[in-house]
N, C-alpha and C positions, 0 to 999 in steps of 0.2 A: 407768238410774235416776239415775244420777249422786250426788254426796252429802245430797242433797235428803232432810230427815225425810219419813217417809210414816207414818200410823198406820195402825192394822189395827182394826177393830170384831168385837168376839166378842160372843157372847150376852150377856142382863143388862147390855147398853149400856156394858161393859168395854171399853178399848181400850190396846193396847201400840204406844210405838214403838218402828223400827227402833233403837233405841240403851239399849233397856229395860237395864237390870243387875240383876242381882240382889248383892245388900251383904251382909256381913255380918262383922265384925270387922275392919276393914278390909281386907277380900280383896272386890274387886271381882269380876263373872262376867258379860260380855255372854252373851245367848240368842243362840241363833242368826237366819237371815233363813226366815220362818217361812212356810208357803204362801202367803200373801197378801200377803208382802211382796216376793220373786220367784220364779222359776221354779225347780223342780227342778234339779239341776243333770244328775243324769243316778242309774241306779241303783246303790246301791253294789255293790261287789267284795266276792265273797265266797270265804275257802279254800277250796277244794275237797276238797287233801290238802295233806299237809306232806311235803316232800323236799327235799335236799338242793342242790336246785337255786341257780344262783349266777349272778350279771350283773355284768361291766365293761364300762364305755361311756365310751370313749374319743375326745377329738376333739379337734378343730387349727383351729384359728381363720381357714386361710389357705389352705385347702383341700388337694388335690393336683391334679397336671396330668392333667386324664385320659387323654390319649394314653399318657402311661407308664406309666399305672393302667390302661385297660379293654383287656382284650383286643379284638384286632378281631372273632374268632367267639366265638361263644357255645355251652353246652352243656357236657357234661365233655373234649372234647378239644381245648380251646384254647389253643392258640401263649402261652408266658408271657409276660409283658412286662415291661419295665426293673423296678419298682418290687414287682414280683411274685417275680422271679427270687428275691432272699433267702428267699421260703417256701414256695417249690415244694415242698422237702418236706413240706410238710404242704399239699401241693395238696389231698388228702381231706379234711382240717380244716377247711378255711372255701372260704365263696361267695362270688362276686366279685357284686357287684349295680349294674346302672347304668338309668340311666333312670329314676330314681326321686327324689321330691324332698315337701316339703309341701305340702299344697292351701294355698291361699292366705297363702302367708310370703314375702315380699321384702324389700326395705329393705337389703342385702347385709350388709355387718360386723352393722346392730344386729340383724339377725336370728340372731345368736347364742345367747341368749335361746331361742329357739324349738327347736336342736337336737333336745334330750331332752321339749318337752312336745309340739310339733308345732301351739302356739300362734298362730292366724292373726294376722299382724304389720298392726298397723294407724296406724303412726307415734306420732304423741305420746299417741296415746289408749289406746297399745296397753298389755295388762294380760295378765298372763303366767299360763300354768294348771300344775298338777302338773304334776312332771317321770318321766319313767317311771322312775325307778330309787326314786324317793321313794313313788311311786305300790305299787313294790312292797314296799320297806320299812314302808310304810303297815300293810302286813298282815302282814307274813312278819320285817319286822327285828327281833320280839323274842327271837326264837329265839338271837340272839349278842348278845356283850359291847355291838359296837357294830353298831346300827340298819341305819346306812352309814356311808362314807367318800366326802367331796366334796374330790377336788385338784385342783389347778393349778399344775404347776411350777412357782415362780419367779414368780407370777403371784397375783390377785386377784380374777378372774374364773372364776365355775364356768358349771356348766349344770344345774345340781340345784335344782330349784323347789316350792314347799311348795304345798298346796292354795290360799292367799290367794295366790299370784304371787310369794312371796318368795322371791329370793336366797340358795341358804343359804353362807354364805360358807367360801371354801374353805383346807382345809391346804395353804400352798404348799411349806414344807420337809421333803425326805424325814426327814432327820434328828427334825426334832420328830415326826412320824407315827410314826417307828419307837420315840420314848419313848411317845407314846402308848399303843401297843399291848403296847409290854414290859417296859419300865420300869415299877416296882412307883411309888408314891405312899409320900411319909412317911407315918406314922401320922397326925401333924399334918393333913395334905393330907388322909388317908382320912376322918380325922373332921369335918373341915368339910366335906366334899363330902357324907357323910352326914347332916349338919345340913340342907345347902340341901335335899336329897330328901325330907328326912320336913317341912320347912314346906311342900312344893310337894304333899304326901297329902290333906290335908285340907278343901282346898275344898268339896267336895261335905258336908261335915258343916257347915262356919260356913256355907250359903248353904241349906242341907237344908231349914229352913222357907220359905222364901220360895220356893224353886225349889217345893214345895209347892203353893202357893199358887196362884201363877202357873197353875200345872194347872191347876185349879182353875176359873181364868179365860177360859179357851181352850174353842174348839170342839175336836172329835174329831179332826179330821184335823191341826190344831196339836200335841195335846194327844198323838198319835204320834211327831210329828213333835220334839218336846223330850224325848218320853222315851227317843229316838235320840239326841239330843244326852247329854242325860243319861249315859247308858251309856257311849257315847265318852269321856266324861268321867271316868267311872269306868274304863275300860279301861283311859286314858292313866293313872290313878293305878296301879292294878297293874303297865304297865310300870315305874313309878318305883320300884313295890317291888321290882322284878327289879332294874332299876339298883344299888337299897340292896346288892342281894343279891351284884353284880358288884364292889363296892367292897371286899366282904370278901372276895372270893376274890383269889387269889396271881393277874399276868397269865401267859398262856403261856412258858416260856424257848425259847428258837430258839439255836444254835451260832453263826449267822452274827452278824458286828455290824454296828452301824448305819452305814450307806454314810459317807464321804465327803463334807465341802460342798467342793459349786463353788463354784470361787472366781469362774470368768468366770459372771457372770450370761446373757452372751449366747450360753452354750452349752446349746442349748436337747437337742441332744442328753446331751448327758450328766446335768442334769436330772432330761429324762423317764426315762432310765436306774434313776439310782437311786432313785425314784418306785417305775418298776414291780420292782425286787426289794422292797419293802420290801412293794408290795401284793399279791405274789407267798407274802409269807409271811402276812398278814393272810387271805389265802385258804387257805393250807396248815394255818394253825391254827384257821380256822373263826371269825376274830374278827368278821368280816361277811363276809354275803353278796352284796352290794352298794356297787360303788363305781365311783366317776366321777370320770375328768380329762379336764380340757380345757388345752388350749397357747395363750396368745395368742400369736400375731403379733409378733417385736418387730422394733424398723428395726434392731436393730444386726448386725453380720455374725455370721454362724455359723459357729468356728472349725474351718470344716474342709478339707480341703487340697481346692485349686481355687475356692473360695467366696471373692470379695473383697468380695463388695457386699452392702448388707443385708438380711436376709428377706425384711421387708417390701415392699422395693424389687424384689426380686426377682418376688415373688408377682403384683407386676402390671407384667408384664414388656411386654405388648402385641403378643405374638409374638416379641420381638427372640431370637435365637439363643443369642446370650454369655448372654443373662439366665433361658434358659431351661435351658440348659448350667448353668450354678451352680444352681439352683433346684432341677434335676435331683436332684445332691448331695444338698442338702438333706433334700429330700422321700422319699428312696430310703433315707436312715438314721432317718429315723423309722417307716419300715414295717418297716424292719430291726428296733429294736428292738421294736414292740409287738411281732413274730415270736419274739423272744426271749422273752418271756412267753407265747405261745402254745404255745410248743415245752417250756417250762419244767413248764406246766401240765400238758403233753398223755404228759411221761416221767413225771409225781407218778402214783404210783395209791391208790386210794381205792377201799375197797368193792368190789372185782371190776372197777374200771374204772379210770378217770384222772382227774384236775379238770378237763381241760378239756371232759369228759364230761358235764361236771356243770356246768357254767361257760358262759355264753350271753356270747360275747366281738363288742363291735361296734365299727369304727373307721371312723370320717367328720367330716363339717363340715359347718356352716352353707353354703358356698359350694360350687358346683360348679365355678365359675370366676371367680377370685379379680381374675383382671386385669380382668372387664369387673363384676365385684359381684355376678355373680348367682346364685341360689340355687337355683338347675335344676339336672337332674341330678348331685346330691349326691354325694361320693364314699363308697361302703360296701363294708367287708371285714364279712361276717359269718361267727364261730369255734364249733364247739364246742356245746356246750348237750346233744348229741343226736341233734342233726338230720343229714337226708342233706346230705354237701359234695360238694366234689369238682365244681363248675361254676363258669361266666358264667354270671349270670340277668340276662338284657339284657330290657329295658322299651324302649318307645317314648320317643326322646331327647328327642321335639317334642312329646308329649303324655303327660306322665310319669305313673306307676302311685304310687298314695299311698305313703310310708315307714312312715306310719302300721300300714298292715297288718304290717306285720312287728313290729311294735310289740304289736300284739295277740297275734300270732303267739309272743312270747315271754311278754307274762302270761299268757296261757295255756296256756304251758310251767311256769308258774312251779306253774300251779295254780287260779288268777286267775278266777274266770265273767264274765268280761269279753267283750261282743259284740263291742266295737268300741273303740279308744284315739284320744281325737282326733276328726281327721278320717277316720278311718278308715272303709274302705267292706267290713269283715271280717276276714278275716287275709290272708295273702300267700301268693300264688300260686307254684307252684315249689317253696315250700319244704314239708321233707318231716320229721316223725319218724320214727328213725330205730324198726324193728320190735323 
């Protein structure tokens, strides 16, 4: 449709356009895009139940090498490999999965973007959809202080995408994350933030007549169709009274303190380190169920012994040996650490079980292979949640099995009545709840 006005004719030779507002005290309220303006988009998600259920989604800008990454057999008794060996023990905890990738996403680096929505990549035109962590926060984030948590170490690029396509920009230092979540606010601080929450209540009251009205003007299947909007609108006001409600409570206290700043920026390891302790305790306190980091890429070197050239440089090595020797390093201490936060999760117990019980933990990228840009066979560690581990679930390398089903596979872990996410042709095969 492009940005082009279109108007819509309703009974009694009314007619809205696409950009109708409703006013009222100076609070403006676009309607939404209305049947006949364009297609459904799909039907909503609805809870099913409520549980404790919890999602990190984790990725790396630059992929990993998958010969270090996929085992060459598949099934639960397969030979470990380089990048694996750190978490063998916890080989029952997560599934190794290959051959799998998005229906129609290439473009290499800019398909980063696409990770977490599974958004087919269409160059300059392309427009980005919900991202699954937002998708589940959608429903399920008001249950904690915070909705989600979108990070990126060191960085300024996430992979957390709002219904409209937008970016939601991310926290890149652990240190400010951890005041976030436990550091109390002045009073000063409390009560201006409670000012901005109770002006952001009222819309639906200064627009109440006209939004009215509007009805009014519509056919029946409109006239549905806004009083769905309506609602979400009102929903999103109650969660802002829950917000009001979190501003007067005390934030959780934790014994540990807040990590450390690196000082070398281009120590991407240590970083993500203290990223995942600090989201290690955002999960142990219950302050969100949901949270997502991505790593860019950077040229500079990663100080780590053996390593003299830069990531990025490394990443598209071209086969060369030396560069795949360093890269190695690299790539082998960041499966290392997510492990560490896996392993972290899976000693906490909660409820008769553990977090990472409870915890749907995923670790990939946009690229399968970095050196030639392409976005095929994706690399994927999946943790936790519930489900049966303890394999390879190898897919067809040359004709890849959607990502997308797993994606399903987990809102509807979540709770989700969700058929399909994406592109998705169902849920994913292989994977098992656990009885």
């Amino acid at each position: 449709m492009g940005n082009e006005i279109k108007t819509v004719h309703f009974a009694k030779n009314h007619c809205l356009s696409r950009r109708t507002l409703l006013r009222g005290v100076g609070v403006a309220m676009a309607l939404p895009f209305l049947d006949s303006m364009t297609p459904a988009f799909g039907q909503k998600a609805k809870t099913a139940r409520k549980s404790p259920h919890r999602f990190i989604g984790v990725s790396n800008a630059l992929g990993f090498h998958a010969s270090n990454l996929f085992p060459s057999q598949t099934g639960k008794n397969y030979q470990t490999t380089r990048y694996l060996k750190s978490i063998d023990d916890l080989r029952d905890e997560f599934t190794v999965i290959s051959g799998v990738s998005h229906p129609d996403v290439g473009g290499g680096h800019r398909a980063e973007p696409c990770i977490l929505s599974a958004a087919p990549y269409s160059g300059s035109n392309f427009r980005n959809s919900v991202s699954l962590d937002q998708l589940m926060a959608k429903y399920l984030g008001h249950e904690t202080r915070h909705s989600s948590l979108v990070l990126s170490p060191g960085g300024d690029s996430g992979t957390s995408y709002t219904e409209n396509g937008a970016m939601i920009p991310p926290e890149s230092s652990a240190q400010d994350l951890y005041a976030k979540l436990f550091v109390d606010e002045s009073p000063q601080a409390k009560a201006e933030m409670g000012a901005r929450i109770r002006e952001g209540r009222s819309i639906m009251d200064i627009v109440g007549a006209e939004a009215r009205a509007v009805q009014k003007r519509v056919g029946a299947g409109d006239r549905e169709k806004l009083d769905a909007y309506f609602a979400s609108v009102r929903d999103l006001e109650r969660r802002l009274v829950v917000n009001q409600a979190w501003t007067d409570r005390p934030k959780p206290k934790v014994d540990q303190k807040a990590p450390e700043r690196v000082a070398n920026s281009a120590d991407t390891i240590a970083l993500q380190s203290a990223m995942y302790d600090v989201m290690f305790l955002a999960i142990q306190t219950d302050s969100t169920r949901f949270i997502t980091m991505h790593t860019s890429g950077t040229g500079q070197r990663v100080p780590l012994p053996g390593v003299d050239e830069g990531y990025h440089s490394l990443s598209h090595h071209g086969l060369d040996e030396e560069k795949l020797s360093q890269l190695a390093i690299v790539e082998e201490a960041q499966v290392a650490a997510w492990g560490r936060l896996v392993r972290k999760l899976a000693e906490t117990s909660e409820g008769g079980t553990n977090l990472l019980e409870r915890t749907m933990m995923l670790l990939t990228s946009n690229l399968g292979n970095a050196s030639a840009h392409s976005t095929k066979n994706m690399p994927v560690i999946f943790a936790g949640g519930g489900f049966k581990h303890g394999q390879h679930l190898g897919f067809d390398t040359k004709n890849n099995y959607p990502l997308p089903n797993l994606y399903t596979s987990m809102l509807q872990r979540m709770g989700l009545e969700i058929d399909a996410f994406a592109s998705a042709t169902g849920t994913m095969r292989g994977i098992e709840i656990k009885s």
